[in-house]
N, C-alpha and C positions, 0 to 999 in steps of 0.2 A: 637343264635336262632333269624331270622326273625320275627316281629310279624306284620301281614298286616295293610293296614288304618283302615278298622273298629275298628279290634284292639286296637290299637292306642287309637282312639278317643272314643271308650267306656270306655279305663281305664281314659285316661285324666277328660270325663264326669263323673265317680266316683270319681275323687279325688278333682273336683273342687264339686262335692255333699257334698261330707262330710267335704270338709275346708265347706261349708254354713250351713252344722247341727253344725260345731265345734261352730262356729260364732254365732248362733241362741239357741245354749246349753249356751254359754257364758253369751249370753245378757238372757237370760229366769233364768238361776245364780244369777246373777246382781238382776234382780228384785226377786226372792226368799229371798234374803236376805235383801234387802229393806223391801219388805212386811214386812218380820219378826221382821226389826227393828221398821219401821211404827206401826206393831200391838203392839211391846212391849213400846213405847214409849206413846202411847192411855191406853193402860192397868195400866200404872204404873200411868198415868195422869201426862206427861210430853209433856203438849199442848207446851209448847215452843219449845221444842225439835224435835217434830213433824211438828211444824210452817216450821223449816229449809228443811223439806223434801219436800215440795212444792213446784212446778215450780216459777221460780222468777216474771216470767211475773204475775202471780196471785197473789205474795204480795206487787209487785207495786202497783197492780188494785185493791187490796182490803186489804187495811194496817190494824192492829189488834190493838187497844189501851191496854194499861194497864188493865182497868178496862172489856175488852173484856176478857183478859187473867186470871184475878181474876175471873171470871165468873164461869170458867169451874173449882177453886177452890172449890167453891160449892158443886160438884159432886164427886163421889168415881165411880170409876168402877170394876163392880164386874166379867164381862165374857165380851169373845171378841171370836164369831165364824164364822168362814167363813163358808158360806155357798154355795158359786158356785164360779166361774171362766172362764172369755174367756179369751185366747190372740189372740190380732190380729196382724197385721205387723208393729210393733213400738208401739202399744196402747194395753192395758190390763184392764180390769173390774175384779172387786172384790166387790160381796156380802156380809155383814158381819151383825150379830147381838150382838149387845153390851145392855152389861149389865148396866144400870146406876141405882146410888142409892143417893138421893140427902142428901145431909150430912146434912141437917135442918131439913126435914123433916123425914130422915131414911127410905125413902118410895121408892123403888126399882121399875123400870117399863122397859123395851125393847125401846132401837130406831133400825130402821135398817139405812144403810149407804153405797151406791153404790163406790168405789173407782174408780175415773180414773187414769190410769195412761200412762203416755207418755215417751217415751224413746229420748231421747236429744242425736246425734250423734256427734255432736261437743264437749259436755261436758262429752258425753260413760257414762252417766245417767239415770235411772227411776226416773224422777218426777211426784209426785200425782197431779192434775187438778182439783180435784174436791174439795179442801179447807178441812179444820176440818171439823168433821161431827158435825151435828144441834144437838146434842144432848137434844135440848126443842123443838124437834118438838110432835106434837099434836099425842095423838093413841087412 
């Protein structure tokens, strides 16, 4: 069976559609399971852990001391929820409200925390952009 140019070229334009949803399911994957590891590694208070998921360019430009990372021993965290979500074309934002409760004083209060994240083609990575979150920021 002949099938004419239009033909043709509307199946070829389908299947070059969905190899780019496969590719974009793929990569949107990728960071689903980042995120998830990202949120559980904040939740369990495994700030070093999380340090590694950061774009590198961002722990050259802003290196974390010891006594930076005993900091955030202080703190427990009690809740960790998203709240919204874009994705854009390699970049993703994520909302989230965390629960902190500082382990001296036992006194529980809310930060919120914008996530960026950047998808890295060469390394077929999500790295976050936006550092650990401030968790003594002011409310």
């Amino acid at each position: 069976m002949r099938r004419s140019k239009p033909a043709r070229a509307a199946c070829i334009a389908l299947l070059l559609a969905l190899s780019a949803c496969a590719t974009g399911g793929d990569r949107s994957n990728a960071l689903d399971k980042l995120q998830y590891a990202w949120s559980a590694a904040i939740r369990w208070g495994d700030f070093e852990g999380a340090w590694n998921m950061l774009d590198p360019a961002y722990r050259a430009a802003h290196p974390m001391t010891g006594l930076e990372f005993e900091r955030y021993k202080q703190l427990q965290i009690s809740a960790y929820h998203d709240l919204g979500a874009q994705l854009g074309d390699g970049t993703a934002l994520r909302e989230v409200e965390i629960g902190v409760i500082n382990r001296n004083t036992l006194v529980e209060r809310q930060a919120r925390y914008t996530e960026q994240w950047r998808y890295d083609p060469v390394a077929k990575t999500w790295w976050v952009e936006s550092g650990l979150p401030d968790l003594w920021q002011a409310r």
